[in-house]
VEXPA-331654 format. One record per atom (N, C-alpha, C): residue number from 1; residue in one letter; chain; atom name; x, y, z. Coordinates in steps of 0.02 Angstrom, whole numbers. Atoms other than C-alpha are relative to their C-alpha. Example, Ala and Ser with C-alpha at 12.3 -4.5 7.8 and 13.67 -1.06 7.14 Angstrom:
% residues 2
    nr   rest   kette   atom        x        y        z
     1      A       A      N       45      -59        0
     1      A       A     CA      615     -225      390
     1      A       A      C       45       60        0
     2      S       A      N      -42      -59       -3
     2      S       A     CA      684      -53      357
     2      S       A      C      -39       55       37
% end
This chain:
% residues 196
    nr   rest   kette   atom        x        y        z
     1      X       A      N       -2       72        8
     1      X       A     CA     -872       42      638
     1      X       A      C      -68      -27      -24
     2      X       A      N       86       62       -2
     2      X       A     CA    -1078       10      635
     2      X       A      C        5       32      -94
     3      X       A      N       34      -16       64
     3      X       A     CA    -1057      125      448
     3      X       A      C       60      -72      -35
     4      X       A      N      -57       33       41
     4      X       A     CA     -909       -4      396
     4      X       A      C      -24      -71       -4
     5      X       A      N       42       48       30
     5      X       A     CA     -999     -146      437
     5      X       A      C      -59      -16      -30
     6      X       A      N       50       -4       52
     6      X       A     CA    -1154      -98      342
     6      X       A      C       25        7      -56
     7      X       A      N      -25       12       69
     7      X       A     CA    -1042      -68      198
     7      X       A      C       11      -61      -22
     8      X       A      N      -45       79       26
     8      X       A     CA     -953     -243      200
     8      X       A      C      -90      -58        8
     9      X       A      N       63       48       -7
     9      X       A     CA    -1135     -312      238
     9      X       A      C      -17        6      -65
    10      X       A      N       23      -21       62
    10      X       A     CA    -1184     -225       86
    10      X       A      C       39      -36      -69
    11      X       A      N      -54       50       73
    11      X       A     CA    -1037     -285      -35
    11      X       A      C      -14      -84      -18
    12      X       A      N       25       57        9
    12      X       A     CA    -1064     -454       21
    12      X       A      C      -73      -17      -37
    13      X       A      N       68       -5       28
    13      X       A     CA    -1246     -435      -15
    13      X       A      C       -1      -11      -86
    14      X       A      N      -17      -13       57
    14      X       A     CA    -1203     -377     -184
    14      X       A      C       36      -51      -39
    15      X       A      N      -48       67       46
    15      X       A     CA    -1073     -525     -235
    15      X       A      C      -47      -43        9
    16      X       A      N       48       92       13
    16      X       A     CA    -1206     -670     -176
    16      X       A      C      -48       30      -51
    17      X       A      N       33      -28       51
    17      X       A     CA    -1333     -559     -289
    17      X       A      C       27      -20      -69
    18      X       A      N      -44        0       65
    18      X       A     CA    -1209     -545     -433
    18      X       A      C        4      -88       -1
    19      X       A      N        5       64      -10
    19      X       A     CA    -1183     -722     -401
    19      X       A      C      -55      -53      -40
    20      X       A      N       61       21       14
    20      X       A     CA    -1367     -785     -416
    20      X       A      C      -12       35      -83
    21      X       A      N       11      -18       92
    21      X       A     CA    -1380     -675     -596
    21      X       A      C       35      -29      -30
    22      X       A      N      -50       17       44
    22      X       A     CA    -1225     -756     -651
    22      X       A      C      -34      -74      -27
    23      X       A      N        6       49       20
    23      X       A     CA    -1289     -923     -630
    23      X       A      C      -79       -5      -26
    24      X       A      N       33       24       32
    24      X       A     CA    -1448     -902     -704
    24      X       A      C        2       34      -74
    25      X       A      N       -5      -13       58
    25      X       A     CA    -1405     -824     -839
    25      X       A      C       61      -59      -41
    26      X       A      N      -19       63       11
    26      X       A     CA    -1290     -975     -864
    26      X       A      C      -48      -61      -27
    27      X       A      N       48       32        7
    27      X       A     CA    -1441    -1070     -858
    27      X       A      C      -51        9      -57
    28      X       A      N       19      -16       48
    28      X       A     CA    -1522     -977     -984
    28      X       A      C       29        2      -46
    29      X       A      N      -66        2       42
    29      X       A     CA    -1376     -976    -1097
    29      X       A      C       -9      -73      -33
    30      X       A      N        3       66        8
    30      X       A     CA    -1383    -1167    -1087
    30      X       A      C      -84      -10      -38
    31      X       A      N       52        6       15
    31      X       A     CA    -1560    -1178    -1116
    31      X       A      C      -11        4      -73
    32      X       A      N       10      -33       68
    32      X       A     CA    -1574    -1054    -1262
    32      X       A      C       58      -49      -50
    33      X       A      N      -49       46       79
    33      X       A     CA    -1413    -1168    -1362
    33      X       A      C      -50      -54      -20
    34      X       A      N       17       65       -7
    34      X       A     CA    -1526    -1326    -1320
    34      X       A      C      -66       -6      -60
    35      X       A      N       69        2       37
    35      X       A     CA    -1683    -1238    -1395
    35      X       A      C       31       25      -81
    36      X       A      N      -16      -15       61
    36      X       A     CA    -1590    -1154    -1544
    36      X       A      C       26      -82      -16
    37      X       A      N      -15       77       26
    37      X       A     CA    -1502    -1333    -1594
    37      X       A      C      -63      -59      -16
    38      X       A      N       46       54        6
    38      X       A     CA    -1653    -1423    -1563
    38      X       A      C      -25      -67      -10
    39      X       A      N      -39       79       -3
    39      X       A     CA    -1562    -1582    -1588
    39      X       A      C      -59      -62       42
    40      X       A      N        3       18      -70
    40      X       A     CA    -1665    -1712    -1499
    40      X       A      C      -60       14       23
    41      X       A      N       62      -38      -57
    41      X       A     CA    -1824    -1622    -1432
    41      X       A      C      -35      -16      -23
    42      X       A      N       70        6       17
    42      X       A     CA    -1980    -1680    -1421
    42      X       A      C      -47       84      -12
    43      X       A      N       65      -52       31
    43      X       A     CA    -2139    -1550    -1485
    43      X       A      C        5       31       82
    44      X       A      N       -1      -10      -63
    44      X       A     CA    -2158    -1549    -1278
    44      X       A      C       56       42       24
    45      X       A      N      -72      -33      -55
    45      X       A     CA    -1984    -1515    -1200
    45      X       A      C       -2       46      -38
    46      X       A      N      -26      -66        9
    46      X       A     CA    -1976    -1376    -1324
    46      X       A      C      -38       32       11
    47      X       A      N       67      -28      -23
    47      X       A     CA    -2134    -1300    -1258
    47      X       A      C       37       13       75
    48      X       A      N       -4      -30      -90
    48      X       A     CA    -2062    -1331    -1081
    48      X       A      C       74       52      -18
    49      X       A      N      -38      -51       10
    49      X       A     CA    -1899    -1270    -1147
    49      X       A      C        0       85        3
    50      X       A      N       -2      -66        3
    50      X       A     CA    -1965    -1098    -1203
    50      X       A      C      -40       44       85
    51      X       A      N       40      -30      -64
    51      X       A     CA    -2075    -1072    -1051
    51      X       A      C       64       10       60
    52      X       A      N      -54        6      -53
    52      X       A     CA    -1911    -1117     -942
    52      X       A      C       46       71      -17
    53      X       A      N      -46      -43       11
    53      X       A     CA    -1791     -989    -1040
    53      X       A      C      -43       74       -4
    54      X       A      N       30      -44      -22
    54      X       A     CA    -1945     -863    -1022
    54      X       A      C      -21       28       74
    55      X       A      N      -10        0      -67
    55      X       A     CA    -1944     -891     -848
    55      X       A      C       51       32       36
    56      X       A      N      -70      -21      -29
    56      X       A     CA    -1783     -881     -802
    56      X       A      C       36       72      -25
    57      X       A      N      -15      -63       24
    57      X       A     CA    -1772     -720     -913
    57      X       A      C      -33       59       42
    58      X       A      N       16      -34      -53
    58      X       A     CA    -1875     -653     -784
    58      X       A      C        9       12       48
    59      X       A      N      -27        9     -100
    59      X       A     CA    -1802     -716     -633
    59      X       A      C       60       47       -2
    60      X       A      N      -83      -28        9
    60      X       A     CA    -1629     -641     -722
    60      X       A      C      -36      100       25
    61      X       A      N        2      -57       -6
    61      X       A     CA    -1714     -460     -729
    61      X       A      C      -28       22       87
    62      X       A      N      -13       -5      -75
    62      X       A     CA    -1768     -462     -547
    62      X       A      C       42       -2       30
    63      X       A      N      -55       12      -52
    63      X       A     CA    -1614     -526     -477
    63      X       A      C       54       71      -32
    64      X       A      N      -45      -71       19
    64      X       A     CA    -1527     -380     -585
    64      X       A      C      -16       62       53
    65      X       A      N        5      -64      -14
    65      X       A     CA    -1641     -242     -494
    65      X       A      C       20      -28       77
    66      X       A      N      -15       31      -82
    66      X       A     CA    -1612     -352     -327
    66      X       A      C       91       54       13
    67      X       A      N      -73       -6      -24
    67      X       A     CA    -1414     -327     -370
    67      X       A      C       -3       93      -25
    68      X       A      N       -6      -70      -17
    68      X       A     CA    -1446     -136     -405
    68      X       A      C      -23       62       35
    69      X       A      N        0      -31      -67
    69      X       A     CA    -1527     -101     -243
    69      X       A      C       36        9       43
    70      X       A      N      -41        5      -54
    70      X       A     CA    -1400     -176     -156
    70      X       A      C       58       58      -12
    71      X       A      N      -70      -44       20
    71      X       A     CA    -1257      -63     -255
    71      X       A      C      -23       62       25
    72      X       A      N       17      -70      -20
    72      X       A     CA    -1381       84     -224
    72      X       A      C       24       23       80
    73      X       A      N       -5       -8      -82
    73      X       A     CA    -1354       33      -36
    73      X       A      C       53        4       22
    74      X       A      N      -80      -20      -23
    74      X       A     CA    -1177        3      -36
    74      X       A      C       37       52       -8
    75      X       A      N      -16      -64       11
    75      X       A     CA    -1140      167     -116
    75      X       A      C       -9       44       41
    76      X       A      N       27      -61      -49
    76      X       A     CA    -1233      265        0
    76      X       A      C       34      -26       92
    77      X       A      N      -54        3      -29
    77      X       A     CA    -1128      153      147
    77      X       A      C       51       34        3
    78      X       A      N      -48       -8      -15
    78      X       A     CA     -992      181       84
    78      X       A      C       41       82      -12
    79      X       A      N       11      -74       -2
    79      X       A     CA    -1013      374       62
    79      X       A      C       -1       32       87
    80      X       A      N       -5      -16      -56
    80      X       A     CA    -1053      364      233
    80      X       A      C       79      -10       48
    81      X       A      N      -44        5      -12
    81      X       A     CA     -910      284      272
    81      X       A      C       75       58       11
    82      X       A      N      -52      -53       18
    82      X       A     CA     -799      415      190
    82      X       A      C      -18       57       49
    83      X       A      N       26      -53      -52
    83      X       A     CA     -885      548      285
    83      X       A      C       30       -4       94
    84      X       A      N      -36        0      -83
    84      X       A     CA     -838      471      468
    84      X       A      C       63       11       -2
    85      X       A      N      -63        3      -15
    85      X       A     CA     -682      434      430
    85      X       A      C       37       47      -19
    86      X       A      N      -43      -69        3
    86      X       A     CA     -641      611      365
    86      X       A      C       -5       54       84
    87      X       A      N      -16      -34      -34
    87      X       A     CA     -689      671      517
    87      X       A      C       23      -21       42
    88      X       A      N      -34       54      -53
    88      X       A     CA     -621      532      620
    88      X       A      C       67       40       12
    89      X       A      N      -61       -7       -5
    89      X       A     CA     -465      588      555
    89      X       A      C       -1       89       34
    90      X       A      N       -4      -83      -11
    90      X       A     CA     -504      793      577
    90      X       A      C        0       13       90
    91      X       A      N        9       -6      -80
    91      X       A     CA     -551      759      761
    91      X       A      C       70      -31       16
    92      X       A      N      -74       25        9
    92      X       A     CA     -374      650      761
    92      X       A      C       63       51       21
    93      X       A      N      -14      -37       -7
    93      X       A     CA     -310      792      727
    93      X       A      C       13       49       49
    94      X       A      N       37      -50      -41
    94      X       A     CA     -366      931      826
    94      X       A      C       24      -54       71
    95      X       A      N       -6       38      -79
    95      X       A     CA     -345      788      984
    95      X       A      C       79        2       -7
    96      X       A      N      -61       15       -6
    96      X       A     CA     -152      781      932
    96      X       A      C       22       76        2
    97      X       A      N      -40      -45      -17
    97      X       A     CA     -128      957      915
    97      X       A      C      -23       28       68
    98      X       A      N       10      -33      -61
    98      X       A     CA     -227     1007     1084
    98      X       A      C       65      -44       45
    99      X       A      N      -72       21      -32
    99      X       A     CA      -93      867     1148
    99      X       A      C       56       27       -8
   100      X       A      N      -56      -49       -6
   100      X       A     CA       65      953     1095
   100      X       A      C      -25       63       14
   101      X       A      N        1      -75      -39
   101      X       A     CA       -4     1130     1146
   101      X       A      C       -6       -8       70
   102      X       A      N       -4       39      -75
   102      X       A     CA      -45     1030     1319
   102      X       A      C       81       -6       25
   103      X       A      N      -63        9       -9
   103      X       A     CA      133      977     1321
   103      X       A      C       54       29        8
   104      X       A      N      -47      -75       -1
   104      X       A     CA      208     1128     1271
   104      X       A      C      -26       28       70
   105      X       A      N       23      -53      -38
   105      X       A     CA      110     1226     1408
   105      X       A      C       28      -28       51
   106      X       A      N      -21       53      -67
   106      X       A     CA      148     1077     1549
   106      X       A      C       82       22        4
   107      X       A      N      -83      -22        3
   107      X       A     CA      339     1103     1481
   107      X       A      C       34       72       32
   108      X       A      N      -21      -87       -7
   108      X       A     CA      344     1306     1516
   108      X       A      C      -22      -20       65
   109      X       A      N       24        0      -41
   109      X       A     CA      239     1281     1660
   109      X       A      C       48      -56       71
   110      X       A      N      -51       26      -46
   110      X       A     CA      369     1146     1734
   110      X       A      C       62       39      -12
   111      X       A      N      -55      -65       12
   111      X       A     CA      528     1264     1684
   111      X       A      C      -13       44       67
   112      X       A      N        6      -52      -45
   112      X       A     CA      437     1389     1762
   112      X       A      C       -9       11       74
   113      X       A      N      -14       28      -92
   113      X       A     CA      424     1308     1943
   113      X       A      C       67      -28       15
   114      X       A      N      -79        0      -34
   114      X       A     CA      595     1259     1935
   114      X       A      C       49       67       16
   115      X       A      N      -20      -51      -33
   115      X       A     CA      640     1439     1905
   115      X       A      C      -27       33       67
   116      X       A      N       29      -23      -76
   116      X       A     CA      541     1491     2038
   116      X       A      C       30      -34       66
   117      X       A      N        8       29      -53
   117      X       A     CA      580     1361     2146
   117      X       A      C       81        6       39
   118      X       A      N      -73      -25      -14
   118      X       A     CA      786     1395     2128
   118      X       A      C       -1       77       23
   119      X       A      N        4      -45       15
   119      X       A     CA      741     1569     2132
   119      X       A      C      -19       10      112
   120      X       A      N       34       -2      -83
   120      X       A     CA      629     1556     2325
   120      X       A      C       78      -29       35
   121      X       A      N      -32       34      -45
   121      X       A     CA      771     1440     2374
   121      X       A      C       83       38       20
   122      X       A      N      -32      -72      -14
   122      X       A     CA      899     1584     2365
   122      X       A      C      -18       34       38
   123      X       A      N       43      -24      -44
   123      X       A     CA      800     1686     2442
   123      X       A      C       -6        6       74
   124      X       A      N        8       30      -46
   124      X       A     CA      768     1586     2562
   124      X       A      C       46      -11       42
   125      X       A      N      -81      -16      -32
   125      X       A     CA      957     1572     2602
   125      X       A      C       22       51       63
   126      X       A      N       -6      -74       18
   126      X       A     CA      957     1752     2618
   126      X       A      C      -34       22       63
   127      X       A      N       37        3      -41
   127      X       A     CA      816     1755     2749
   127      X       A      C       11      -19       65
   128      X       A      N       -1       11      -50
   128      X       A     CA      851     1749     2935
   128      X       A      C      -55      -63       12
   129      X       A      N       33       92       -6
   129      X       A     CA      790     1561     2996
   129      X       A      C      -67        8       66
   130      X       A      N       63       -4      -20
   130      X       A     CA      663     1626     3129
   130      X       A      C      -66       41      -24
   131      X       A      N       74      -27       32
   131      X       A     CA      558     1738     3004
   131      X       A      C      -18      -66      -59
   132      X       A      N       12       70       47
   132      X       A     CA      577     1586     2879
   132      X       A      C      -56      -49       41
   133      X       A      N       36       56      -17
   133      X       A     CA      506     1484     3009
   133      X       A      C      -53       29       15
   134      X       A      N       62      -22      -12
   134      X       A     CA      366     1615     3067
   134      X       A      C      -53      -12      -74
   135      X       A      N       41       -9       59
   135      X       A     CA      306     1620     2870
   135      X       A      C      -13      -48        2
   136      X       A      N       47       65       31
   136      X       A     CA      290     1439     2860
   136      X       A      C      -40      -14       37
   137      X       A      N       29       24      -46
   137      X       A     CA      214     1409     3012
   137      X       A      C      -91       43      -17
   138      X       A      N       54      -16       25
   138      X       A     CA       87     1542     2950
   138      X       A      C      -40      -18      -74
   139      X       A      N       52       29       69
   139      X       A     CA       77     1475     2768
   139      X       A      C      -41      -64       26
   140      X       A      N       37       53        6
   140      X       A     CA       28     1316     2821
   140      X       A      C      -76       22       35
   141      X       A      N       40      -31       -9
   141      X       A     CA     -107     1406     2929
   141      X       A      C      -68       17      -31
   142      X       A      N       38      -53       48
   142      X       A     CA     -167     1498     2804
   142      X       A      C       -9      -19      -87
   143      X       A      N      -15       58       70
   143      X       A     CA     -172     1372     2645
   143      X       A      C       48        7      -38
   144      X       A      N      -60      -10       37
   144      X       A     CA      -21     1415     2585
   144      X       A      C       30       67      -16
   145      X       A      N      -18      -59       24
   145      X       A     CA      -10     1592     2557
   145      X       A      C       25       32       97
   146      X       A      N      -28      -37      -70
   146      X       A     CA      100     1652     2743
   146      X       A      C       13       76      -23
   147      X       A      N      -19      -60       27
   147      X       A     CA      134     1836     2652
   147      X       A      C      -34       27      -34
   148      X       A      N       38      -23       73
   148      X       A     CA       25     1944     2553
   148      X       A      C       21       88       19
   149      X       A      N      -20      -67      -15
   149      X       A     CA       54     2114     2507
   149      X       A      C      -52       59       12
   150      X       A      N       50      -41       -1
   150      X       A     CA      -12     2269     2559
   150      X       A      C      -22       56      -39
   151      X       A      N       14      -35       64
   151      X       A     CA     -102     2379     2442
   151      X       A      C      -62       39       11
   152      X       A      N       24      -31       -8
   152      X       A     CA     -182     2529     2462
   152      X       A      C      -67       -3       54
   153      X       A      N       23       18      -71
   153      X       A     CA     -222     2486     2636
   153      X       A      C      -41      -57       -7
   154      X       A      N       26       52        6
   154      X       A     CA     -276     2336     2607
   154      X       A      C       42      -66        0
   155      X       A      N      -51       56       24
   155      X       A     CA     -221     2160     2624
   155      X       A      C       -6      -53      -32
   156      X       A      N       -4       26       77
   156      X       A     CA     -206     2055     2466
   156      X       A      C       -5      -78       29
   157      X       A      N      -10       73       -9
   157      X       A     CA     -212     1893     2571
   157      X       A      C      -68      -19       28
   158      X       A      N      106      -12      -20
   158      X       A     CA     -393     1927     2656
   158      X       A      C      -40       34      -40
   159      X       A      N       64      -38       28
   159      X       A     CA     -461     2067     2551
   159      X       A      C      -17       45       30
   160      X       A      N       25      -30      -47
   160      X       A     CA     -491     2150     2695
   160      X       A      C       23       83       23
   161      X       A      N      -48      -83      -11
   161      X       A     CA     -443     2365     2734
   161      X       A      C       34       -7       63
   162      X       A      N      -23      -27      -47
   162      X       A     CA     -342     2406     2871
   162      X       A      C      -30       49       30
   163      X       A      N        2      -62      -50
   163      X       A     CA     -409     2504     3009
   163      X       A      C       58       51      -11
   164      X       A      N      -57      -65       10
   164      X       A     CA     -329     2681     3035
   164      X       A      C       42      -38       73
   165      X       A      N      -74       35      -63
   165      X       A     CA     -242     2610     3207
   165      X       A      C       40      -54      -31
   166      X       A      N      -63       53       -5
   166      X       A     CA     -162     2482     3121
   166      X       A      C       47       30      -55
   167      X       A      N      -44      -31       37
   167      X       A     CA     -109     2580     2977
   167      X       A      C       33       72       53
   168      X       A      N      -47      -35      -48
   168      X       A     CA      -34     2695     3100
   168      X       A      C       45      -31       43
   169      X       A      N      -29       51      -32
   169      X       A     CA       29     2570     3177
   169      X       A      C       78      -33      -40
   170      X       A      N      -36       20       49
   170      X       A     CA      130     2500     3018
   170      X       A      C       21       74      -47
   171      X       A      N      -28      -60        1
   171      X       A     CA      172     2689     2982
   171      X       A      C       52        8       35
   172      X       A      N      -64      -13      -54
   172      X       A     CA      281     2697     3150
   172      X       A      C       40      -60      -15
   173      X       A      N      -35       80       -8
   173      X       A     CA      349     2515     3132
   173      X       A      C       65       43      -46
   174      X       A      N      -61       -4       72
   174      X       A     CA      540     2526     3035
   174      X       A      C      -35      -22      -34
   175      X       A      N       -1        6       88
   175      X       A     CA      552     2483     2865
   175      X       A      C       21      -83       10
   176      X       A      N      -17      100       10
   176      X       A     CA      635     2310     2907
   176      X       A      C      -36      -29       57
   177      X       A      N       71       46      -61
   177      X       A     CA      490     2265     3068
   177      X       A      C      -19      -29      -45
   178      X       A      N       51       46       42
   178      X       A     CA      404     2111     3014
   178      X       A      C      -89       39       42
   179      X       A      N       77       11      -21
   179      X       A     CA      220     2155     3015
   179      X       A      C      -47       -2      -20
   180      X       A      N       26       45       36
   180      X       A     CA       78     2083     3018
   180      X       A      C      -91       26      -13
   181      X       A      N       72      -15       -1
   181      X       A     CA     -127     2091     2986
   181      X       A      C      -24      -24       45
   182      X       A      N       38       37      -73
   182      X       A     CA     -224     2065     3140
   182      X       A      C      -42      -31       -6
   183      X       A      N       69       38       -6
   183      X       A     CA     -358     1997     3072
   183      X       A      C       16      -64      -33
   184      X       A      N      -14       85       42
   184      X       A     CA     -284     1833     2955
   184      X       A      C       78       -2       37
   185      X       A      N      -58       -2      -23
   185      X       A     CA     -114     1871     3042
   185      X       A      C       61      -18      -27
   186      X       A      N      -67       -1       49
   186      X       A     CA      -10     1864     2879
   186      X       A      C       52       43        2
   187      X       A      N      -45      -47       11
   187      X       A     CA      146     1959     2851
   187      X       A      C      -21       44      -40
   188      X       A      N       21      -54       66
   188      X       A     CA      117     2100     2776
   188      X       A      C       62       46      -57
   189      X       A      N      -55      -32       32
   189      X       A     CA      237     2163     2628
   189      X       A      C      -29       73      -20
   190      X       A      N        9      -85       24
   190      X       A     CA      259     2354     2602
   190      X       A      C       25       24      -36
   191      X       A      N      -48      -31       74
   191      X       A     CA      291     2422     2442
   191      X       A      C      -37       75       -2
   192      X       A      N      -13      -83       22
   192      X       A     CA      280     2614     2356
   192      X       A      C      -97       -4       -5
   193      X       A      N       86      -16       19
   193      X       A     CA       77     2573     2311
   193      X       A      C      -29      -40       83
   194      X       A      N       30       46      -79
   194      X       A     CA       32     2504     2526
   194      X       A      C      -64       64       -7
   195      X       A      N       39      -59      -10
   195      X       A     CA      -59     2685     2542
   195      X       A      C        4        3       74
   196      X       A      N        0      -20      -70
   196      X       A     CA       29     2703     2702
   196      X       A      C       94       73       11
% end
């Protein structure tokens, strides 16, 4: 905006310029018929005459380089101009497509919690109603995560190894015992990689 209104400052500049040459070269125009005709003129007035249309022939070539500073200035405005507003638009850009790749990602990313969320709620069906209620009672606990799995004696919800008593412990247990880590007191899931 500050290069757009230095341009339009500039143009204006440039028309009252253009302006001011127009009308004295008007003036000189007039002059020079008055002195060529000569109709009329004292010895004097045509003395002031020529001094006036030598005058004003001077004032005209100043106000010319006046009006082709200002063009030098508006040019280089409005160069500038062009310049923002190419990248005005390039950043434009770039901000509209990080928005649809945003949108897209938000889109998969909501999909993908509805499958999940139909998916737990099956599940969940499926699940006897007092281990349902032990997990939540421990997710909330435990910021949200009531279950982590175990993995090569370790548990994925602390980080933490298993002692050998407890992995002996979760050695004898069945296969369908809920159990748990003694130390964060999550459930512990047992798959083919536990290292028990």
């Amino acid at each position: 905006m500050a290069a757009q209104t230095q341009a339009s400052d500039a143009a204006r500049e440039q028309t009252k310029a253009e302006q001011d040459v127009d009308q004295v070269r008007q003036r000189a125009a007039r002059d020079q018929q008055r002195l060529d005709s000569g109709a009329g003129i004292s010895a004097r007035d045509l003395a002031n005459l020529q001094s006036e249309v030598v005058s004003l022939a001077k004032r005209q070539a100043d106000l010319e380089d006046v009006v082709l500073e200002v063009m030098e200035r508006l040019e280089g405005a409005q160069e500038r101009v062009t310049e923002l507003t190419e990248r005005v638009s390039a950043l434009e850009a770039k901000l509209t497509d990080a928005t649809a790749r945003r949108d897209a990602a938000t889109g998969e990313l909501d999909a993908e919690a509805a499958k999940v969320t139909k998916d737990r709620e099956v599940i969940v069906a499926s699940m006897p109603t007092d281990l349902m209620a032990l997990y939540e009672k421990i997710r909330v606990k435990q910021g949200g995560v009531g279950a982590a799995r175990l993995y090569q004696r370790r548990c994925e919800g602390c980080r933490l190894e298993l002692d050998m008593a407890e992995v002996n412990e979760i050695k004898a247990a069945a296969r369908d015992q809920v159990v748990r880590h003694e130390n964060c007191g999550r459930i512990l899931v047992r798959t083919a990689d536990s290292g028990i």
